[in-house]
C-alpha positions in Angstrom: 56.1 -7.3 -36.7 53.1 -5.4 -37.0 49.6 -6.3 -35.9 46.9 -4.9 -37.1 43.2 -5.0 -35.4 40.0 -5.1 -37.4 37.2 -5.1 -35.0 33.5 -3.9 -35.7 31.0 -3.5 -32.4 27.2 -4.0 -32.4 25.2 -2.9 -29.6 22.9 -6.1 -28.0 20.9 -4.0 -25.6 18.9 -7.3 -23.8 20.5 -9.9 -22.1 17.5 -11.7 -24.4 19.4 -10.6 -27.5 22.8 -11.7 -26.1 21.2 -15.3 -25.9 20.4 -15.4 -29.0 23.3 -14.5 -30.8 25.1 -16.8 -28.3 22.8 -19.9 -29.7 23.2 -18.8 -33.4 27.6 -18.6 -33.3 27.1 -22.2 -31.6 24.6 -23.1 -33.9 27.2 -22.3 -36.6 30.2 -24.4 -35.1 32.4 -21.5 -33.1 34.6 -22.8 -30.9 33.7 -21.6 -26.9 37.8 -20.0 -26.1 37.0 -18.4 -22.8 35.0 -16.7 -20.0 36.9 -14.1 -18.0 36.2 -10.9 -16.0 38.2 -7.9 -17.0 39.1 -4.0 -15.7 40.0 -1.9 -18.1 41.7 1.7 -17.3 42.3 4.0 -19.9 44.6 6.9 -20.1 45.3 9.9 -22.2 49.4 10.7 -23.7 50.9 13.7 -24.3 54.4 13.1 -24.5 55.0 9.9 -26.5 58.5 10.1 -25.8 58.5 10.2 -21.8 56.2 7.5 -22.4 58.4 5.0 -24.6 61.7 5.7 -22.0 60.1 5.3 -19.3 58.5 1.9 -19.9 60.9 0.2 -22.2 62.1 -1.5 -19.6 59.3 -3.3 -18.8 58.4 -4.6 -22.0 59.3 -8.1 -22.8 62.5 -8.3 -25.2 61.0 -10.1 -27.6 58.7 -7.1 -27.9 60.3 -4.4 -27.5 60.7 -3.7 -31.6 56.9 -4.0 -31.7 56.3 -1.5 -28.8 58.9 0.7 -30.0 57.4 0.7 -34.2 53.8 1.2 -32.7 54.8 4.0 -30.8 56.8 5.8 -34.0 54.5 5.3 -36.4 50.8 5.3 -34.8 49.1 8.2 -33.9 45.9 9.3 -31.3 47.2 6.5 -29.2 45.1 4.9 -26.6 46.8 3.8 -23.6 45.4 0.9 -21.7 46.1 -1.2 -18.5 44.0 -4.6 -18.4 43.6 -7.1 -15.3 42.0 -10.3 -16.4 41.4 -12.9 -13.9 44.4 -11.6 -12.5 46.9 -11.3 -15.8 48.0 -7.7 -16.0 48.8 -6.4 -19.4 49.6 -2.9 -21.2 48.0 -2.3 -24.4 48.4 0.1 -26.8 46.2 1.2 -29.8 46.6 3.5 -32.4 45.1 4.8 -35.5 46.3 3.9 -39.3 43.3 6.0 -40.4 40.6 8.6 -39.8 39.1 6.3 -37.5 39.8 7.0 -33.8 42.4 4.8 -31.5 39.6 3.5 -28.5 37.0 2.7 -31.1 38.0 2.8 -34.7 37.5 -0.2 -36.6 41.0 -0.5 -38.3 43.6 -0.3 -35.9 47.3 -1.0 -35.1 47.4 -3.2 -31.2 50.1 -3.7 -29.1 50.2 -5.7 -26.0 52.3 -7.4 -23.0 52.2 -9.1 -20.0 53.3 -7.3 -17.3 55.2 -8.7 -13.9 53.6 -6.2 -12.1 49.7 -5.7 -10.3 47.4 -3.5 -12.5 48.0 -0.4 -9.4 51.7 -0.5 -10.3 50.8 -0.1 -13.6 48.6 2.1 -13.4 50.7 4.2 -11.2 53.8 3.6 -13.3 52.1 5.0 -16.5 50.9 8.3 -13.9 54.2 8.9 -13.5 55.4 8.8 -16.9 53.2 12.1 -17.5 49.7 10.1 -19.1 46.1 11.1 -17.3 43.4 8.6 -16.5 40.4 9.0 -18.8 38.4 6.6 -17.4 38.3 2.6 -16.1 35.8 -0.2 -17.5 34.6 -3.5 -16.5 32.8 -6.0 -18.3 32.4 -10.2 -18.4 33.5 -11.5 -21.7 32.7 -14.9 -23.3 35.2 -15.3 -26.3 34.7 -17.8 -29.3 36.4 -18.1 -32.5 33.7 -18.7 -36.1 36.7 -19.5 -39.0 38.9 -17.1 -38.6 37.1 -14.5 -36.8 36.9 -13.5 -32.7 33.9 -13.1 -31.7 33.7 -10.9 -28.2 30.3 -11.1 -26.6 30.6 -8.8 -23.4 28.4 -7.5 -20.6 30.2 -4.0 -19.9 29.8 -1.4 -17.6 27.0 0.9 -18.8 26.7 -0.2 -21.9 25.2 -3.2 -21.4 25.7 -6.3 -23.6 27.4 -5.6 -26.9 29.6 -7.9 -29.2 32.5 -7.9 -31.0 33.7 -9.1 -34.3 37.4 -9.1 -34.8 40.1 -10.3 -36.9 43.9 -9.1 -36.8 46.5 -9.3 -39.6 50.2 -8.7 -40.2 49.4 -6.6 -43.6 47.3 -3.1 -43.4 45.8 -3.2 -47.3 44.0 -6.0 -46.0 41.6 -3.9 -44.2 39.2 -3.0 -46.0 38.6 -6.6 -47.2 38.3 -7.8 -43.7 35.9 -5.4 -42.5 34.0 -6.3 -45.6 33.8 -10.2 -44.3 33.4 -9.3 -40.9 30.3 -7.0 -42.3 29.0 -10.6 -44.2 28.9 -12.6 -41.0 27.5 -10.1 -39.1 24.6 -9.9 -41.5 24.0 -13.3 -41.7 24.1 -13.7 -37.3 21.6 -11.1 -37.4 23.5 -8.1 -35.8 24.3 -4.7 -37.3 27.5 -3.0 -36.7 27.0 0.1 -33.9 27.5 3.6 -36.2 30.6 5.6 -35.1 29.0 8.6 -34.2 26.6 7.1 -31.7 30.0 4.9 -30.3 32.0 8.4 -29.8 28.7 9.7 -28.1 29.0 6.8 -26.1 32.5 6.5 -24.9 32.3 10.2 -24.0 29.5 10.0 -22.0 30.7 7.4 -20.1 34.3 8.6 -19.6 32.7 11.7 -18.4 30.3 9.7 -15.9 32.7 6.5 -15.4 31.9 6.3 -11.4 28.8 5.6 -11.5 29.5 2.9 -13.6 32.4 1.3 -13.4 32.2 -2.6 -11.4 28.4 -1.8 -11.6 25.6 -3.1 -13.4 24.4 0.1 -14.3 23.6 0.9 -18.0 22.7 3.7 -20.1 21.2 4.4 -23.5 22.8 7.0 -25.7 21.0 7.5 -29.1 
């Protein structure tokens, strides 16, 4: 089975902003899931198939058919490794249309817990021929408004931002979603972050990741 990721960002800038929105999802009955710091190391592919031998056999059982489908019928794959609170996973993401893997709002996700620590990962996906682009911390508070995830993050340069996800089995359900997850944002107050300026983004700070990666440091990028 096939999941598929709808997810729309907006931008908070303030921490004054991020209290706000905070007070209006629990004004409107979400449900508090979590608080959890996370790392986040991206990495680049080239050789899909090298990848997929290589790390089979680290991949649950039960989700190896998954792994395996995302891998053959994605494409501009982002490669991840995640620590949270100590749970190491790999995730992959990939496009299912003209919107890019790390950021586009439609999006097929893969993910599994790994046995291993997030350096033997790391170095395990190195060696199966993939290229750090860049690693990412933030704090995340998750909730859950009817059937929607709600993300509200502090990250590594760019500051406080929130997300607004929903994931289905079936892909012609996109556009739909992202037209209800577009409706709630509205009505929270919150406007979804424009691709263009996003890309600008993520490029800057892949290029200057070290100067803000487990920092508080921010940047603005118009």
């Amino acid at each position: 089975m096939s999941l598929y990721e709808i997810e729309i960002k907006s931008l908070l800038g303030a921490k004054e902003n991020a209290d706000n929105l905070r007070e209006k999802i629990n004004k409107r009955g979400a449900s508090f899931l979590t608080k959890n710091n996370q790392l986040n190391h991206y990495f680049t592919i080239s050789d899909v198939t090298k990848f997929k031998n290589i790390l089979t056999g680290y991949i649950s059982a039960d989700k190896r058919e998954s792994f395996e489908r995302i891998l053959n019928e994605g494409n501009n794959f982002s490669i991840r490794t995640r620590d949270t609170d100590g749970e190491v996973k790999l995730v992959v993401k990939a496009s299912i249309g003209i919107d890019s893997s790390s950021n586009g709002v439609s999006r097929m996700e893969f993910e599994d817990k790994m046995s291993i620590t997030l350096e033997q990962l790391d170095k395990l996906l190195l060696n199966s021929g993939l290229e750090c682009q860049a690693k990412w911390s933030r704090e995340r508070e998750e909730y859950r408004l009817d059937d929607i995830n709600i993300c509200l993050d502090k990250n590594a340069g760019y500051g406080y931002l929130v997300e607004f996800e929903m994931v289905v089995e079936d892909k012609t359900l996109a556009d739909s979603v992202k037209a209800n997850l577009l409706g709630t944002m509205q009505s929270l107050g919150v406007e979804e972050l424009p691709q263009d300026r996003l890309e600008r983004m993520f490029a800057y700070y892949n290029a200057n990741w070290r100067d803000y990666y487990g920092t508080d440091n921010v940047f603005n990028i118009e």
